[in-house]
N, C-alpha and C positions, 0 to 999 in steps of 0.2 A: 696454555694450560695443558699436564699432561692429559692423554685421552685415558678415561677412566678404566674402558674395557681392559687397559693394558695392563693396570694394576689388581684390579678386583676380577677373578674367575667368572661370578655369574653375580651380577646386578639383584636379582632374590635375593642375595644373603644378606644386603644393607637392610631388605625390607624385614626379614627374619630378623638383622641387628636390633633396632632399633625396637620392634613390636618385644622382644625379650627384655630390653632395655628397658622400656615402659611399662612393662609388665612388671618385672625383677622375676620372672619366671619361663624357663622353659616351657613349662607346661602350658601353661594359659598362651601361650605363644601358640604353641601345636593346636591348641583348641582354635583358637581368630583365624590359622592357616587351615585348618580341619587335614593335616597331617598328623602323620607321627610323629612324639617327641623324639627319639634316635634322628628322623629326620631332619628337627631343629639343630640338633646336633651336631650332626653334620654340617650343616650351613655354615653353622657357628666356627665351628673347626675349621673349614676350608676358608673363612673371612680370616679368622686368627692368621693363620697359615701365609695369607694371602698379604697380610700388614705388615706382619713378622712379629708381632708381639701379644698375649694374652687380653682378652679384651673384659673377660667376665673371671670372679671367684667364686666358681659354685661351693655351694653348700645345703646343708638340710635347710636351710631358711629362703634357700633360692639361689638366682644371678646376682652377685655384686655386683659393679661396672669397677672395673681396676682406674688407673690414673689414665691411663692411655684409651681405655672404653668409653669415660666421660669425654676426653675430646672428641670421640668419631659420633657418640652420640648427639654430641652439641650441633655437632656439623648435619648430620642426616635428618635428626629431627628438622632442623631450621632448611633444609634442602627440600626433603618432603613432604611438608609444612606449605612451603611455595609453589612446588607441582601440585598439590590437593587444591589449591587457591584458584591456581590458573584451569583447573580443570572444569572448577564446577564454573568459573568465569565463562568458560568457552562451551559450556552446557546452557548457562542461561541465554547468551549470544543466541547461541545454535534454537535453544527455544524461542525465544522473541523473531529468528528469522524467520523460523514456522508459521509463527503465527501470525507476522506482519503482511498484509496486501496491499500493493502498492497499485491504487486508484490513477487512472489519466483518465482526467474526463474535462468538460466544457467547463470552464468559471460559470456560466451561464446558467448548466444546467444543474450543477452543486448548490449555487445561491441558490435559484427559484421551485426547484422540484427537490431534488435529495433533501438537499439540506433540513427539511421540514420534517425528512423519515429517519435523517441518523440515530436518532435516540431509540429508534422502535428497530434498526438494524443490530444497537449494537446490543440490546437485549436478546435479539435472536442469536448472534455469534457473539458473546460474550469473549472468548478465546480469541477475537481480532483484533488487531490493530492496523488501524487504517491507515493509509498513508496516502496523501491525495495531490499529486501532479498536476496544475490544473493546466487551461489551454485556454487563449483570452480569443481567440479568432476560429476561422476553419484548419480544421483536420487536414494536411495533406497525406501523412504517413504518421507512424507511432516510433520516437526515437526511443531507445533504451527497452529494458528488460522490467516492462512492467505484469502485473498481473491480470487485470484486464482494463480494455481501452475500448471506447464508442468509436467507429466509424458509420463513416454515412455507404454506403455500398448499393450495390442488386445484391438479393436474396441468394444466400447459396446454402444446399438442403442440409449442410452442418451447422449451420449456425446457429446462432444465440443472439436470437432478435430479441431486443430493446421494447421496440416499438417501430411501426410504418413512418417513414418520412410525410408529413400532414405540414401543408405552410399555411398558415392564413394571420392574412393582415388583421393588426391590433392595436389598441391605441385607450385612453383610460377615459372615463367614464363622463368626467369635466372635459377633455377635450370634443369626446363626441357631441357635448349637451352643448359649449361654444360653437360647433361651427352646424350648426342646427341640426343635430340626432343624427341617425343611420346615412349612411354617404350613400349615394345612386349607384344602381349597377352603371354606369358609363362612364368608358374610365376619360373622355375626353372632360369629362364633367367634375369628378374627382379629384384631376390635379388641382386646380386653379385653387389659389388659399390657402393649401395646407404646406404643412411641413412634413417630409418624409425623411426617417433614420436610416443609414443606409451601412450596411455593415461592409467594409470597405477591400476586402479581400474575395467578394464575390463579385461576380460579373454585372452590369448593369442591368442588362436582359432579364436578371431574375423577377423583376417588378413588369416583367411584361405582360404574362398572365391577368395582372393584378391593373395596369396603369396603362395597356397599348405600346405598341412601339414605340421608339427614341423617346420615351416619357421622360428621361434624367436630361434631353437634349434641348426642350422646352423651358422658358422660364418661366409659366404660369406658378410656379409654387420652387418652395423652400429644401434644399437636400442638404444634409447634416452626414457627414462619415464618422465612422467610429472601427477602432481595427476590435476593440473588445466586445463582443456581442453582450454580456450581460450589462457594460454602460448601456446599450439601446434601449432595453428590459426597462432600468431603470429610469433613461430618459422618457422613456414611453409611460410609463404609470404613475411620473410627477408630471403630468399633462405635456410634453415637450413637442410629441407629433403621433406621426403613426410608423410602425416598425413591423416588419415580415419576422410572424411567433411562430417557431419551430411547437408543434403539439409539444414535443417529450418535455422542452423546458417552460411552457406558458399554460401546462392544462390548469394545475393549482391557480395559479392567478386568473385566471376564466372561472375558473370555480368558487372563486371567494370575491370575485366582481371589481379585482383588483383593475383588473385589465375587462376590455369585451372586443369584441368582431367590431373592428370598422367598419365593412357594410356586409349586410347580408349576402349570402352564396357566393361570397367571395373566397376559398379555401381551395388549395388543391394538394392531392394526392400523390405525389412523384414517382410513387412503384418502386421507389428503395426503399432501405431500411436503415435503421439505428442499428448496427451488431455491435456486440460484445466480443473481444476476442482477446487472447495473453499471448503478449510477444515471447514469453519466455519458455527456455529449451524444453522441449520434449511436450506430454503431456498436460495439460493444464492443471493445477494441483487440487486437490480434494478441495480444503476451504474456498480457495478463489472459485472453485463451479459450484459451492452449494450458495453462494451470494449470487454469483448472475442469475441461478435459476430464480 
């Protein structure tokens, strides 16, 4: 196709064409442009010029469109027509990417905690739309260009903590009343009987704290692996055994007695954190920080 700039002087004149066109007047033309009529004029003339043949019959009554004016009009309208479509297309695109935050967080912690607050979040950010990446196991890095992501980390004095990292064994309410109430502090005492969930992409060590050493090495009791941490959640509060509750995703279910502490002062404190953080370029965007806060 030829290139247009080579046939038409200045690309304005189609837009001056066509608004005359549609008008049937110069004038109301120069008003939509907030020029002067001579201006239109102009235009006008340099398209003519530029075609080779009369496009408009003025008269006291206005612009005619000649035989040759209806074709270019059929043509620009129906061209400009299409550019105005794909514009406001590419406006509302450009809005909805504004506005969309693209969520990585824990399956875990969406089912058992958020999930209960979305309705009260999206009342507060009405203008969001969320978009939610989940993660069925642990964190090792955050892939892609999201808005913000939970990692487990040490504290560092920019951040945008969550919450403290708090582990404590948990198990539902029927299992504890089975294997007869509050388990003993000793964890040699502990294992024997029970079943323990064991989220399978953590080291075994982690039940040390909780169970003594080589406890997974013993066969006094039952271990069950799971790579998706909110199955254990759920294996755990259909009585299935007892599972290591991250606070940030088991405080609700402790709180509504879904779940309770397998045995007393058994909990500890890791001295990291849940942060919040946006792998994406530059700055973190206004919406995405007023949700973390």
């Amino acid at each position: 196709m030829t290139e247009l700039a080579r046939l038409i002087t200045s690309p304005k004149s189609l837009l001056v064409f066509e608004t005359v066109a549609r008008h049937g007047s110069f004038t109301r033309a120069a008003k939509d442009f907030n020029i002067s009529q001579p201006s239109i004029s102009r235009n006008i003339a340099q398209l003519e010029q530029d075609v080779g043949v009369p496009l408009f019959v003025r008269g006291a009554g206005g612009a005619r469109l000649t035989d040759a004016g209806r074709v270019l009009y059929a043509a620009t309208s129906e061209g400009l027509g299409r550019i105005g479509e794909a514009v406001e297309t590419l406006r509302a695109q450009a809005g909805a990417t504004e506005s969309e935050v693209v969520l990585s967080l824990s399956n875990a912690f969406v089912t058992n905690w958020l999930g209960a607050r979305l309705a009260a979040m999206s009342e507060q950010f009405p203008q969001a739309v969320l978009r939610f990446d989940l993660v069925a196991g642990t964190r090792k890095s955050v892939a892609g260009e999201v808005d913000l992501a939970t990692l487990i980390t040490e504290a560092g004095p920019d951040d945008i903590v969550l919450a403290p990292e708090v582990i404590v064994p948990v198990c539902s309410p029927e299992y504890l009343a089975s294997h007869g109430g509050m388990l003993p502090g000793d964890p040699a005492r502990i294992r024997a009987g029970h079943t323990f969930l064991h989220l399978s992409d953590h080291p075994r060590t982690i039940w040390d704290p909780f169970l003594g050493k080589n406890a997974m090495a013993r066969g006094e009791a039952v271990w069950h692996g799971f790579s998706d941490y909110a199955a254990i959640i759920q294996a755990a509060t259909d009585g299935t055994g007892i599972a290591l509750g991250w606070l940030n995703v088991v405080a609700g279910s402790l709180r509504s007695g879904r779940l309770v502490p397998a045995w007393q002062g058994r909990w500890i404190e890791t001295g990291r954190v849940i942060r919040l953080q946006s792998t994406r370029p530059g700055p973190m965007r206004p919406l995405a920080r007023e949700i973390a806060r």
